[in-house]
N, C-alpha and C positions, 0 to 999 in steps of 0.2 A: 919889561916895561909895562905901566898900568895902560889900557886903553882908555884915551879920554872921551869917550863917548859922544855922540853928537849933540846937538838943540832937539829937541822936542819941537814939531811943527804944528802946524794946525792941522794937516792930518792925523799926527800921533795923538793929541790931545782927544780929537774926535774918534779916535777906534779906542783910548782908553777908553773916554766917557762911558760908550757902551759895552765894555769890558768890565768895568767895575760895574756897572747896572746889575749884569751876570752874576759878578762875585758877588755882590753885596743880597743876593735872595737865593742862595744856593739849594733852597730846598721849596720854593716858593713858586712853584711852578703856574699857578694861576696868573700872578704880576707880571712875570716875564712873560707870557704868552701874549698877554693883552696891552704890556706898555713896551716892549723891548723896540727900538726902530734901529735901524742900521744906519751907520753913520755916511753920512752924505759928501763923499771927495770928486775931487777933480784929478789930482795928483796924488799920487803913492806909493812908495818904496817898502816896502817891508824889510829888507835887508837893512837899508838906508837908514829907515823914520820909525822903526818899530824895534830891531833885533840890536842895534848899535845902540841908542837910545838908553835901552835895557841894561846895554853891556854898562853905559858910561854911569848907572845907579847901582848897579849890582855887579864889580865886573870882577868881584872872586866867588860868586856863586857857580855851582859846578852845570853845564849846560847840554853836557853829554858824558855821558860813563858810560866805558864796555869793556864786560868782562870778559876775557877769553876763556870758555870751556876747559881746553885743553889743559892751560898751567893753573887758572886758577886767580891771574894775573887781573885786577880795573886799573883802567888808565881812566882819569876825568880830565877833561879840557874846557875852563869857566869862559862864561859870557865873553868876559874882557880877550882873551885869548881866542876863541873863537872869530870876535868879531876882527880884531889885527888881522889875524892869518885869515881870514875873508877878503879883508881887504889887499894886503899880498898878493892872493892868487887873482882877484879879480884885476890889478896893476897887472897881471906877467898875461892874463888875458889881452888884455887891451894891446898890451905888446905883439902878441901874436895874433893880431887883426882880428879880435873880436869885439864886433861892435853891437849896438842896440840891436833888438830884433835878427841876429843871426843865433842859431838853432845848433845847439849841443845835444847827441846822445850820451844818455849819464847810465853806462854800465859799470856801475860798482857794489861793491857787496857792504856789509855793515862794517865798514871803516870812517876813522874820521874825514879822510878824504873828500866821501859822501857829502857829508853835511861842508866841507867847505868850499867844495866847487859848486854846492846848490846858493850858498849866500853871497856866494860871487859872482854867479852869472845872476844874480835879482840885483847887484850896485852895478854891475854894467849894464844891464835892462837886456840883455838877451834869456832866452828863451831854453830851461832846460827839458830835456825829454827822456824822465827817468825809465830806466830798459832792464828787465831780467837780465842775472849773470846766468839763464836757462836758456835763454834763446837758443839755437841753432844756426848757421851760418846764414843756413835762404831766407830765415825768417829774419834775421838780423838786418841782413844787406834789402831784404824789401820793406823793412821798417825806415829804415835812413833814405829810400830812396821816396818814400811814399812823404815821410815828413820835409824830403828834400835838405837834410842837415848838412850842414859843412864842416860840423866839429860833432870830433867823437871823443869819448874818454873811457878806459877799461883799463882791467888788470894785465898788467903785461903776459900774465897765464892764461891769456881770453886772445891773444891777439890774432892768434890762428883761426877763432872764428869771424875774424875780419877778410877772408879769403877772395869774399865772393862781394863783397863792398867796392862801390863806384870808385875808380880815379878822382882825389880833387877833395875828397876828405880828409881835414885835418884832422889827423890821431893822436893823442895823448896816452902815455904808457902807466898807470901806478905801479909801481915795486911792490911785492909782499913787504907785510908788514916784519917777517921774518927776515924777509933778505931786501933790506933798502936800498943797497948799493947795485940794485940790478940792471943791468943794461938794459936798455929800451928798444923793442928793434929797428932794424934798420927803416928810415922815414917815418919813423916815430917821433914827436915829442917826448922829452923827458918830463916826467914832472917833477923832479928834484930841483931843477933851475929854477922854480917859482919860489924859491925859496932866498934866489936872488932880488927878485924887484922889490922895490919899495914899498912900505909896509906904512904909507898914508895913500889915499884913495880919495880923487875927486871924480864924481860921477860926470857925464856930459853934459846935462842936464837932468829936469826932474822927469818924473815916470808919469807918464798920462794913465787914467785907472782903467781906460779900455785895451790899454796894449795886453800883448802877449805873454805872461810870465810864465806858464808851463801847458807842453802840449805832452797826452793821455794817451796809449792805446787801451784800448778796453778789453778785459778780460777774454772775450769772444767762445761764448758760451753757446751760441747759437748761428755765427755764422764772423767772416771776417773781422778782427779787431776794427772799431773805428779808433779815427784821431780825433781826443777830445780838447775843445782848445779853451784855458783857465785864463782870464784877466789879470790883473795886479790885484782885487778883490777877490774874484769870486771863489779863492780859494786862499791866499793871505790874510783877509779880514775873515771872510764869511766859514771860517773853521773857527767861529765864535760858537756857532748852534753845537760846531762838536766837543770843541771845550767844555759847554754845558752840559752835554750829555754825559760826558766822561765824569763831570765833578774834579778835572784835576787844580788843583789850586796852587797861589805861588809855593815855593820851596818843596812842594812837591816830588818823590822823584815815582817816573812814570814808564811802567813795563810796559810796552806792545810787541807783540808778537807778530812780524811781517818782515817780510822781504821787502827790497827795493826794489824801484820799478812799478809798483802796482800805486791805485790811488790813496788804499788805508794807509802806506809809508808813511804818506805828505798828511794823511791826515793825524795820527796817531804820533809820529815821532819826527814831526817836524812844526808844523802849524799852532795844533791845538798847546803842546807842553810849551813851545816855545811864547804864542800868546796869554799864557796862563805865569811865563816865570817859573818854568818849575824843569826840572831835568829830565832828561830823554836817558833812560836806562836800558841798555842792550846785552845781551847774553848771548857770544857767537859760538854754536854749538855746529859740530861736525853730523852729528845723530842727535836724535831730539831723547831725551833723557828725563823723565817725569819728574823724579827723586831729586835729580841735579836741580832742575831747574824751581824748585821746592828750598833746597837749601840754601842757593843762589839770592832769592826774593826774601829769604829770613835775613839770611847775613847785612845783606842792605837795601835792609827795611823799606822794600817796594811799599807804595802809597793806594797806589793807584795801576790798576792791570787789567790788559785788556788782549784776547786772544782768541782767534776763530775759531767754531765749532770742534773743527780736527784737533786741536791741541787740548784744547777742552776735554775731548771725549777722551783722549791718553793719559791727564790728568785723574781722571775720576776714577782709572786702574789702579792710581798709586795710594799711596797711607797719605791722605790730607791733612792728618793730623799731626802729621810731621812741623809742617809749619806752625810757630809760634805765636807769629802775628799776622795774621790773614792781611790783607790791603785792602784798608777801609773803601776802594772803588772795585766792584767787578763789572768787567763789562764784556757782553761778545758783538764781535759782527763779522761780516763775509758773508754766510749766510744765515737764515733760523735756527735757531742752538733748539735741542729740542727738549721737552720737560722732565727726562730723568736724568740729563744732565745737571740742571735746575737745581732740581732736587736733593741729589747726593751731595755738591759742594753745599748748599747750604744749610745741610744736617751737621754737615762738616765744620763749617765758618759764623756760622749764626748770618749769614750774609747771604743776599740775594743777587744770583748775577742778572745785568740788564741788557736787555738786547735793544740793540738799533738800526736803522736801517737810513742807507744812501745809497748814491752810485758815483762811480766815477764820473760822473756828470754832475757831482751837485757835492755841498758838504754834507751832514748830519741833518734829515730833514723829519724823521720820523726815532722817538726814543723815550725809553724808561728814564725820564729824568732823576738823580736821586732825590730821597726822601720820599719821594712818591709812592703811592700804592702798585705795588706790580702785580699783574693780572698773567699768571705763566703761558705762557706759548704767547702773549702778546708781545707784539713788538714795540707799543707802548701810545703816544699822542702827537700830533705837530709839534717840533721844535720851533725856539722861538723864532721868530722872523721866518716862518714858511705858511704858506696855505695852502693843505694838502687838502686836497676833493677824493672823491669814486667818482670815476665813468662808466655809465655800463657798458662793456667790452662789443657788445653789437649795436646799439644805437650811438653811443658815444654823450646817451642824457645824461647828465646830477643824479648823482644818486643823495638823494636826501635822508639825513640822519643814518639809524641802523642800515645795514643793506652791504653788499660785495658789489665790487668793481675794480675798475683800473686804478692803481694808484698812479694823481696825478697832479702839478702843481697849476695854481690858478694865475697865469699869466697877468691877468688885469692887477696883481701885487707886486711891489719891489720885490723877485726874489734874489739878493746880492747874491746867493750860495748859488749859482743855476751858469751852467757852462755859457762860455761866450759864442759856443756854436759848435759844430765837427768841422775841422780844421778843411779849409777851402772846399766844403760839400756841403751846400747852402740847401741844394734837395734832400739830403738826409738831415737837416736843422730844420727846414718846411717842416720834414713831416711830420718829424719827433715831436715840434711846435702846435702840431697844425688847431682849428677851430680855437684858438685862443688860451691852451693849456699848456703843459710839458709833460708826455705821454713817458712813465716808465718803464711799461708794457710788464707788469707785474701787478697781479692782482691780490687785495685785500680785502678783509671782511671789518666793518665798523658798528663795534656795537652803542651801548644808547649812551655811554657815557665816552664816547669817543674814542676809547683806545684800538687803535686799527692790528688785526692783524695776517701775519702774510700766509697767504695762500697757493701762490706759485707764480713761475713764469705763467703768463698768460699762453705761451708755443708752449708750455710741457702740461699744463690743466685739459684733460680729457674729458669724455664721455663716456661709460659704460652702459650699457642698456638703458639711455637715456640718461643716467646718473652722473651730474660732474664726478669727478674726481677730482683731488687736490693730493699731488703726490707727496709734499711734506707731511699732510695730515695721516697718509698711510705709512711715513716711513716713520714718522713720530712715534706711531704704535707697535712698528712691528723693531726700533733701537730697545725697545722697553726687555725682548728677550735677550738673555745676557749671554747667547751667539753669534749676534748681529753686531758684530765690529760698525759697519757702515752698509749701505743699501742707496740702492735708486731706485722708482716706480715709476714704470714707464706702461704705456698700452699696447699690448699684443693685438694685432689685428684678428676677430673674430665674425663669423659667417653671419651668426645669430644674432648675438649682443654688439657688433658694430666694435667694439673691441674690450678688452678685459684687463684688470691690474695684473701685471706681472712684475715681481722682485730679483733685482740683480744683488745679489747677499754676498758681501765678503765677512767672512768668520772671526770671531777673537781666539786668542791662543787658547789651547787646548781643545778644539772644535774640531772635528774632520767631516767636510763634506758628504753626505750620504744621505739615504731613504730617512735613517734616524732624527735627524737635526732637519730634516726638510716638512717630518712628518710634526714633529715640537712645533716649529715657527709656525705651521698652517693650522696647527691645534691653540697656539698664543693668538694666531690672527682672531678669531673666533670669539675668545673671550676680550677683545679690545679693538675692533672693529665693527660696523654698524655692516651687514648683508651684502647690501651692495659696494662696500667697499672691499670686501675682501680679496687676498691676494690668490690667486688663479693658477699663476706657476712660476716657480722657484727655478735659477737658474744661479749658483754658484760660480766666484769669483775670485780671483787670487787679489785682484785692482779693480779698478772704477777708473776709465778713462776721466781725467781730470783735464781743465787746461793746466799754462804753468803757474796761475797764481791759486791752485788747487781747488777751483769750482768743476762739479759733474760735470760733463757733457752728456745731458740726456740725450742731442740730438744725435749722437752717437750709436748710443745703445737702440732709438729707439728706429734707426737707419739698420743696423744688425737684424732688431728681430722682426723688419718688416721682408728683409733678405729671408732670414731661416722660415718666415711661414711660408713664404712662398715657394720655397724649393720644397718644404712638405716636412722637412728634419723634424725629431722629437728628441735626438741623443742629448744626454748631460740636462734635459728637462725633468723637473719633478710639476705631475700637475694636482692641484687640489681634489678633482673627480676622483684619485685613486687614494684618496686619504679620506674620502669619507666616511663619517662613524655609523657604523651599522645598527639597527636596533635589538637590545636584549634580546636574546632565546628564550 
């Protein structure tokens, strides 16, 4: 049966308006910066006023494709269809006592499932709280209890990491897609019965633009995830800035490369393509397969692609020239993609990939718009609707025009994309907020024509013998030898110099750890590094502690080797003083 689509509101109308603003200069990046404004609500549904809306104009356009790896097999499910069985599940909601503002964990992996219990709990106006299928049980059960959830959802093959979860949590089971008729365990909901309720959907009322529509853990890079908490806006409309950064356009179909659970998900393959009208394209791969996922993106004609540095860097191992029709958008983020990556795809694609940068706190606020001039290793200019400043990281002044500092938003502007706070810790919102800014705690360099670019956490940027250090800008140079799979650059504590760059190196194949490959890297440092930055000593790795949405944990590394200097250890160290070159005879 066709889905007949809702009325268009005067909200809908007001986040088109400045949706087509967007589309209508796609490569016009001086206009959008300077005229673009965000649109001005009281009330808003996304699910409701924007995705059904859609459906009821376009509802055999295809709204999600995923291919399964393994057979070979895309399943598409269009607008029209989507939106019904949205509405479905959010009816068998309501049935099972979910109301406005009550709080689901969304542990699913890239099934359609995903997308239809996220569009359903935004027509019932509660709150989802998407979750690695990586967790572990303590971490699981003190996320639910930290967010205080009452409704949970996972794959009935996860349910055993529900062991250590509160009494009083409602659990919902998905079946493998393999095996649908699976029993759910016992004091499980099924979710095959939602397959029962009624497939018309009247909300309670309308959604007010400050509530709650999705609460964040944050990566936790540096110390406890926080809970980030997203309005009806500041992530349903205001992944406008990322839609533009992306360039996806309608009928688009649109590869991102992420897991669920993290914030690029919501931004990449749910927000932006879905604001844009264009299709959310998924590749569920058991192992990641460069070649596969190369043939994958020929066969149906990816438009538009976008994937984080790690996949990137696996990518550039394989024959690129395999693919026939590159995707008119390349895009990276998670973190700085570094310049020889840059480079090789677009020897390869005649195409430039473009970096951008956000946080789970915010949409798309810093990027390579297309059309634009890209400046490499830059991360690119203010997106439209943001007004990003530099702080200097010790007085906390403006930094005016050229110059490094904090990257930071400037409060006294509407910024719709800027979290509605960390979910009940108003002292971690003070402080993030504090003197009238929104503190990233990520530092940038801005040169004369504006394009910022990024320099490091502000906890991982060091000193050396008075010398900052910026440890992407060393690890930048030292990915350029074709040893260095991946690397971190953290400070070794030193007597003299206060402390020194040391490189934690994991190898690409055919590499074996040793004097050889230690003495190469520190001879490459030499020729592409400046004195004082050079790397001091080499300690091999099989991994790089990561968290689970696969960011370094320098504070990791840099907690080890403040342990090993101090017990005196030098085993499994290679250091620079023994590699120095001697002069001719």
């Amino acid at each position: 049966m066709t889905f007949p689509g809702r009325p268009a509101t005067a909200a809908t109308l007001a986040v088109r308006e400045a949706r087509d603003f967007l589309l209508e200069h796609p490569h016009d990046y001086d206009t959008v910066a300077r005229d673009f404004t965000w649109p001005r609500l009281e009330e808003f549904n996304f699910a409701l006023e924007w995705f059904d809306v859609v459906a009821g104009e376009h509802p055999d356009r295809p709204a999600v494709t995923i291919v399964e790896d393994a057979t070979g097999e895309a399943t598409s499910w269009s607008y029209g269809e989507l939106a019904r069985r949205s509405d479905q599940v959010a009816s068998w909601l309501v049935d099972l006592g979910v109301r406005p503002g009550d709080t689901m964990v969304v542990m699913l992996n890239n099934t359609i499932e995903l997308w239809e219990i996220l569009m359903a709990l935004m027509k019932v106006g509660a709150v989802a709280i998407p979750t690695s299928t990586l967790l572990n049980d303590e971490d699981l059960a003190w996320r639910i209890a930290t967010a205080d959830a009452g409704f949970a959802i996972a794959p009935t093959a996860l349910a055993d990491r529900f062991a250590l979860v509160r009494e009083g949590t409602v659990r919902i089971a998905v079946p493998s897609t393999h095996s649908p008729d699976e029993e759910a365990p016992e004091g499980w909901e099924r979710w095959g019965a939602s397959f029962g309720a009624s497939d018309t959907f009247t909300p309670a009322g309308p959604t007010p633009v400050d509530s709650t529509s999705l609460l964040y853990f944050t990566s936790g890079t540096t110390a406890r995830p926080k809970l980030v908490r997203h309005t009806q806006v500041s992530y349903p409309v205001a992944h406008l800035s990322t839609m533009y950064w992306l360039g996806v356009r309608p009928g688009d179909v649109h590869l991102n490369i992420s897991s669920p659970g993290w914030g690029k998900h919501a931004w990449s393959n749910f927000f932006s393509p879905f604001l844009a009208q264009a299709t959310v394209f998924i590749l569920n791969y058991e192992r990641f397969n460069a070649e596969r996922l190369l043939q994958v993106m020929d066969d149906h004609q990816v438009s538009s692609f976008c994937a984080p540095p790690t996949v990137w860097r696996m990518l550039i191992q394989a024959d690129l020239s395999t693919l026939s029709r590159p995707p008119r958008e390349l895009v990276g983020a998670g973190e700085a993609l570094n310049p020889e990556v840059i480079n090789k795809v677009r020897d390869a694609w005649h195409n430039t990939i473009r970096d951008g940068y956000g946080q789970t706190e915010m949409t798309c606020c810093i990027g390579n718009s297309p059309g634009q001039p890209v400046k490499i290793g830059a991360m690119g200019r203010p997106m439209p609707g943001y007004r990003v400043v530099l702080l200097d990281p010790n007085t906390e002044e403006l930094v005016e025009g050229a110059g490094e500092g904090e990257i930071c938003l400037d409060l006294s502007y509407d910024h719709a994309g800027l979290m509605g706070g960390y979910h009940q810790a108003p002292e971690l919102t003070a402080e993030a907020c504090r003197g009238g800014y929104y503190h990233t705690g990520d530092i940038g360099s801005r040169d004369a024509e504006g394009y910022i670019t990024y320099v490091g956490r502000a906890d991982d940027v060091f000193k050396a013998s008075d010398y900052k250090i910026s440890p992407f800008e060393v690890e930048s140079a030292l990915m350029l030898h074709p040893a260095v799979a991946e690397c971190a650059v953290i400070p070794s504590p030193d007597e003299v110099r206060g402390a020194v760059p040391k490189a934690y190196v994991t190898l690409a194949g055919g590499f074996e750890a040793g004097r050889d490959v230690a003495a190469s890297v520190f001879a490459h440092g030499r020729e592409h590094l400046n004195g004082y930055q050079l790397v001091r000593i080499i300690e091999f790795a099989e991994a790089l502690p990561k968290t689970i949405s696969a960011k370094i944990r320098r504070v990791e590394l840099r907690a080890a080797e403040a342990e090993r200097v101090a017990s005196g250890r030098e085993e499994g160290q290679y250091f620079y003083r023994d590699f120095r070159r001697r002069p001719a005879v």
